[in-house]
C-alpha positions in Angstrom: 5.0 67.9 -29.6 5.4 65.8 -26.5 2.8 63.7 -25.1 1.0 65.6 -22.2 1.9 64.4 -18.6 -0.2 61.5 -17.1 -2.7 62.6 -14.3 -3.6 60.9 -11.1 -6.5 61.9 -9.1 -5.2 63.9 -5.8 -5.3 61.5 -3.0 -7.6 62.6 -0.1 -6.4 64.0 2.9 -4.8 61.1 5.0 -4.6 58.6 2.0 -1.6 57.3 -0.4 -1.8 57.3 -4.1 -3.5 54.8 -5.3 -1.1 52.3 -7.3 -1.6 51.6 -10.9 -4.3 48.5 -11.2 -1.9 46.4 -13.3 0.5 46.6 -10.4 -2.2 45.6 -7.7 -3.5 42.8 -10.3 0.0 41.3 -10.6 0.2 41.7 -6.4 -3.2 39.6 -6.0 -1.9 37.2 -8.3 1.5 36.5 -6.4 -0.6 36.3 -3.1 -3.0 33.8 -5.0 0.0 31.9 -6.3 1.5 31.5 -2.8 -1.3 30.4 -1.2 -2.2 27.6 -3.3 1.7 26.6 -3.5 1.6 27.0 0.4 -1.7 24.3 0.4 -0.3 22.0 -2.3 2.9 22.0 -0.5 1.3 21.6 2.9 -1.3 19.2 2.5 1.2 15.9 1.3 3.5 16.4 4.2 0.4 16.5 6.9 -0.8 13.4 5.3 2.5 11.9 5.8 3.0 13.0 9.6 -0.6 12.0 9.7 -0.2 8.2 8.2 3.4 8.1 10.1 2.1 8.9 13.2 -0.7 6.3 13.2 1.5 3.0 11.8 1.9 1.1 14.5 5.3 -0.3 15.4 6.5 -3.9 16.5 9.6 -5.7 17.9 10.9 -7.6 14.9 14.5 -6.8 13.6 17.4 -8.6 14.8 20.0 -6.0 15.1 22.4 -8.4 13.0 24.8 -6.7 10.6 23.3 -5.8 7.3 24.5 -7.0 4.1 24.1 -5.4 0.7 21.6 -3.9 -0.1 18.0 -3.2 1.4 15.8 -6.0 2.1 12.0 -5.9 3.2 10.1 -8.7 4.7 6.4 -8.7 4.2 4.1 -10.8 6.0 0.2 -11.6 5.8 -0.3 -12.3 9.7 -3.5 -14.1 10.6 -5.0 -16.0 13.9 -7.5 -18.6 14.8 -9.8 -16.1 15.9 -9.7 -14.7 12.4 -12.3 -17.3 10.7 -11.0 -19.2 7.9 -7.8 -21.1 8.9 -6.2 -23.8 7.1 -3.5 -25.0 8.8 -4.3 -27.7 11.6 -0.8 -28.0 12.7 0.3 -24.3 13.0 -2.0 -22.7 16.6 -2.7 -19.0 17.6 -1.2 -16.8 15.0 0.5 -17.3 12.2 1.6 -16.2 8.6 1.0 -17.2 5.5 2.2 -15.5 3.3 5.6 -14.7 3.6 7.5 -12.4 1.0 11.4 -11.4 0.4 11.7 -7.8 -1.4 15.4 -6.7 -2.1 16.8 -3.8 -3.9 20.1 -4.6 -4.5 23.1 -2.2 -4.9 23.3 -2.8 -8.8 20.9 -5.3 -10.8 17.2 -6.2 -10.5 14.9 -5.5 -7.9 13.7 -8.9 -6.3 10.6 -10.2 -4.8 10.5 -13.7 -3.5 7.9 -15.5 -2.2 8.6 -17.8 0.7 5.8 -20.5 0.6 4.1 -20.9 4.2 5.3 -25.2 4.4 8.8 -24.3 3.5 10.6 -27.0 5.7 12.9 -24.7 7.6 15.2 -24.4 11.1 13.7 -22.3 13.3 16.2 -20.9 16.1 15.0 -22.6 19.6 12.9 -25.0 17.9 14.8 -27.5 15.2 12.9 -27.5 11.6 9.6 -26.9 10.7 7.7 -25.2 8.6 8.5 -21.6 8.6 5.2 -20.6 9.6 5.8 -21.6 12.6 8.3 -19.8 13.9 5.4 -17.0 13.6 3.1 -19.1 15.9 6.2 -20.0 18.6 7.7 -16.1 18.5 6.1 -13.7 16.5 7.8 -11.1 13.9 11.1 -11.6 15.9 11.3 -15.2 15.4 10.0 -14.8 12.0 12.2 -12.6 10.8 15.4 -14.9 12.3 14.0 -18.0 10.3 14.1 -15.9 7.3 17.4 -14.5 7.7 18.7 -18.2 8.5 17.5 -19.9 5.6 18.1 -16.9 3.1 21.8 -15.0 4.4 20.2 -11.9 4.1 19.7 -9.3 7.0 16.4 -7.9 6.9 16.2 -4.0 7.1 12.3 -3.9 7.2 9.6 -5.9 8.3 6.0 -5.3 7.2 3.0 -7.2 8.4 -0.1 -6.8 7.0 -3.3 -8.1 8.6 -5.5 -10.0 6.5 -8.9 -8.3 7.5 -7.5 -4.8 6.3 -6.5 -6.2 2.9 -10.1 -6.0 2.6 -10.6 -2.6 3.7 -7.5 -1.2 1.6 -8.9 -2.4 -1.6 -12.6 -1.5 -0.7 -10.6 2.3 -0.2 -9.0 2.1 -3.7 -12.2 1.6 -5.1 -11.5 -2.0 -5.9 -8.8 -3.8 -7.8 -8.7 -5.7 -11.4 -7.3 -9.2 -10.3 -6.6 -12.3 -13.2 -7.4 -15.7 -12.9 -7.9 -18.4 -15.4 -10.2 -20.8 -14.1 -13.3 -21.1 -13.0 -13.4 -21.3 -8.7 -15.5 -22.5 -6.5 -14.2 -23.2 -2.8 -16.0 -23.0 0.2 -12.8 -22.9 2.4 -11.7 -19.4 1.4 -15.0 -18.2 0.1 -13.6 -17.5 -3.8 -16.5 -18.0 -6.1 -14.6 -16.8 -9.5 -14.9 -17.4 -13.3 -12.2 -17.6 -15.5 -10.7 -14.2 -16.9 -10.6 -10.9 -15.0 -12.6 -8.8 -12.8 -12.7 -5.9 -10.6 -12.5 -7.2 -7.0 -13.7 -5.7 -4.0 -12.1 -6.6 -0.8 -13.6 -9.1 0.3 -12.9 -11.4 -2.9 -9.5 -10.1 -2.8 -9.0 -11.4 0.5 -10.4 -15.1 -0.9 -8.3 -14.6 -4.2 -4.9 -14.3 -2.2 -5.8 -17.3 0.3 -6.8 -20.0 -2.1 -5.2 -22.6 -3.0 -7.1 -25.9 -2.7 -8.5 -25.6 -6.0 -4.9 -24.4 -7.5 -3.2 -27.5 -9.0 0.3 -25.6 -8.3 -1.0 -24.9 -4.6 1.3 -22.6 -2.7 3.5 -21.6 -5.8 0.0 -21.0 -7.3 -1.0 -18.9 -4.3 2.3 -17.0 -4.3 1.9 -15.9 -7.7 -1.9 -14.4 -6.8 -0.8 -12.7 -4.0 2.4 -11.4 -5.7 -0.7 -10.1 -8.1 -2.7 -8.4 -5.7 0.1 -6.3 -4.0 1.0 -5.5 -7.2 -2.8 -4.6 -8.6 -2.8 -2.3 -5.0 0.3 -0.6 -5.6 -0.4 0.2 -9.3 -3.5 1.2 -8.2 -2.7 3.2 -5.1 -0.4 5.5 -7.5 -3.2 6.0 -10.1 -4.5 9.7 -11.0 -7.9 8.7 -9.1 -6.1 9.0 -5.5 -5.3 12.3 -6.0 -8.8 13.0 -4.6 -8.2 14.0 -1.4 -11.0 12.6 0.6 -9.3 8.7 -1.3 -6.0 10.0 0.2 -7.6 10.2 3.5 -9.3 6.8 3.7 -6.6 4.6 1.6 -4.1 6.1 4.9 -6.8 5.2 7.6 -7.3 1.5 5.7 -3.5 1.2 4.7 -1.9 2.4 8.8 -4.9 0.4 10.3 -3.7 -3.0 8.3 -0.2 -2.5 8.6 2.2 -2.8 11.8 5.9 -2.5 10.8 9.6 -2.5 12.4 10.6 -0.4 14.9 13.0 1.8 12.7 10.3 1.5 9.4 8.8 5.1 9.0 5.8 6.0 6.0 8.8 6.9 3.7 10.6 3.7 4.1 7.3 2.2 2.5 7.0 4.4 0.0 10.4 3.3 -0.9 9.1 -0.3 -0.2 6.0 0.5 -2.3 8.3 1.6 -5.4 10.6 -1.0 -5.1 7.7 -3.8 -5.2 6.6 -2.0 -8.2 9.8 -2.0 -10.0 10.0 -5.9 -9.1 6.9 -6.8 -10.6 7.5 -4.7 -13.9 9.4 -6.3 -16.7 13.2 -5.4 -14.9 12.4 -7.4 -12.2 12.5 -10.1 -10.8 9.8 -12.3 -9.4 9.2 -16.0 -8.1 10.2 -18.8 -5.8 13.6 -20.3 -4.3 14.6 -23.2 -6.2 11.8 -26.1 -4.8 12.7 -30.1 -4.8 9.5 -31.5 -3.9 6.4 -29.7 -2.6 5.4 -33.1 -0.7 8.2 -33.5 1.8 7.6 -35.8 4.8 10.1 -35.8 7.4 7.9 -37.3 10.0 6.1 -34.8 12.7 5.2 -31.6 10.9 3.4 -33.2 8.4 3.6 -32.4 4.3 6.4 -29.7 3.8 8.0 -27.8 0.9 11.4 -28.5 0.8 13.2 -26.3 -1.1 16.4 -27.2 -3.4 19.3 -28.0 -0.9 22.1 -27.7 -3.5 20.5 -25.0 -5.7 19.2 -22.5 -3.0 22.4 -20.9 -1.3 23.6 -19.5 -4.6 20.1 -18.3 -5.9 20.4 -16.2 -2.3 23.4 -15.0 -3.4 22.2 -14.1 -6.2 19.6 -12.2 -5.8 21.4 -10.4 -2.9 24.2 -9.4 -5.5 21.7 -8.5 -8.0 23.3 -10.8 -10.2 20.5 -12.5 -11.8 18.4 -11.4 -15.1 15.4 -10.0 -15.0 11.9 -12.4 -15.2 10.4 -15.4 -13.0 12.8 -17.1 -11.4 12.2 -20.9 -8.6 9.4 -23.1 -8.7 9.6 -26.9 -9.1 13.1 -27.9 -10.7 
């Protein structure tokens, strides 16, 4: 015979039926779902208006028309006031460390490393070395040099101040940094021995800024410091940051180190952050321009690096147009 009709109990004067508990389960469970979608969704784009609204911004593009391409200039500002200084012809603030990042239209991503006694025309000033042009005008000056000596427009400047490297890598828990020889140098403060360690900051800091006891001095440097942005980025995307309490102080270390470019916003350095990645992986390029001698004299500046006058338009070129292959590239010739 047929099944007998289901029963409900009678709802009470002033109530509705109740539902069916599968229906009310699958209800609670939609609410539940959209909440936590609402969080996860919400709590990256606060951090981002957060971080984007405490970067602070500086004067230092030049408004000249772009060429191909997208082109970030980093810079590791310093001053005298700052401690260790080793530069007794460059006073008040200066850079050095100086790097190039391009993404070009088509080919490999690029990061070039300038080194700090490139021998250099700096607008207002006849030539130098480019570190200067820091010390006479600031990122505006600095970022004119560079576009001078390079033919490249840059899009976005980044300057990072070396006291918060130290607090950025103390945020990321430390970084694993290679070297192989043993260091001792009282001018920079690296006490290292040969292989590779976890760093905090503070040994970071020396790592990037020595090169006395380098026997390829500021190529040597330049590749260290290519090294550590590289060991920060990679580790800056690591599962460990997505602890959010690491998300909040790697922002308040990263925004208090960095100032950038009037027009640079948080997402233009995430794009800045994947393009240094992609640079340093194996379809990338990294290096120098093309060097002649890295003891250049020309009377009044003291010892320069002057780089390759017949080989460096073209590597510019190059790298603008994305034309060259992917692995180190400069140095010595």
């Amino acid at each position: 015979g047929a099944a007998p009709p289901t029963r409900t109990s009678p709802a009470r004067p002033g109530e509705l039926p109740e539902a069916p508990r599968p229906r009310r389960r699958r209800r609670r469970a939609v609410v539940v779902a959209a909440l936590v979608l609402a969080v996860l969704l919400a709590w990256p784009l606060g951090l981002v208006l957060w971080a984007d609204s405490r970067l602070e911004h500086v004067e230092a593009t030049s408004g000249a028309a772009p060429t191909a391409g997208t082109t970030y200039l980093l810079a590791g500002s310093d001053s005298r006031e700052d401690g260790v200084i080793e530069d007794s012809e460059t006073t008040g603030a200066r850079t050095d460390t100086i790097m190039l990042l391009h993404v070009p239209e088509s080919g490999p991503a690029a990061l070039i490393s300038l080194p700090r006694d490139t021998y250099a025309e700096i607008p207002g000033h006849g030539a130098a070395k480019i570190n200067a042009s820091f010390s006479y005008g600031g990122a505006p000056l600095l970022v004119s040099t560079v576009e001078g000596l390079t033919g490249m427009t840059i899009d976005h400047y980044v300057e990072v101040g070396f006291g918060g490297i130290t607090d950025v890598v103390d945020a990321l828990g430390g970084v694993e940094l290679c070297l192989d020889q043993d260091v001792n140098e009282p001018l920079s403060g690296l006490v290292w021995t040969s292989g590779c360690h976890v760093s905090d900051g503070t040994t970071a800091l020396a790592f990037a800024r020595m090169r006395y006891a380098d026997a390829q001095g500021d190529i040597g440097r330049a590749q260290r410091q290519q090294q550590l942005i590289a060991a920060i980025t990679g580790e800056a995307a690591s599962p460990a940051v997505l602890d959010p309490r690491r998300q909040v102080s790697l922002v308040r270390a990263g925004t208090g180190a960095l100032a950038v470019s009037d027009d640079t916003s948080v997402v233009d350095l995430g794009r800045l952050a994947l393009a240094f990645r992609s640079a340093t992986g194996p379809e990338g390029i990294t290096g120098t321009p093309p060097i002649a001698t890295m003891d250049y004299q020309p009377g009044g500046v003291g010892s320069t690096v002057l780089l390759d006058p017949d080989l460096t338009p073209a590597f510019f070129t190059d790298i603008r147009e994305g034309s060259l292959p992917p692995g180190p590239v400069g140095g010595l010739d």
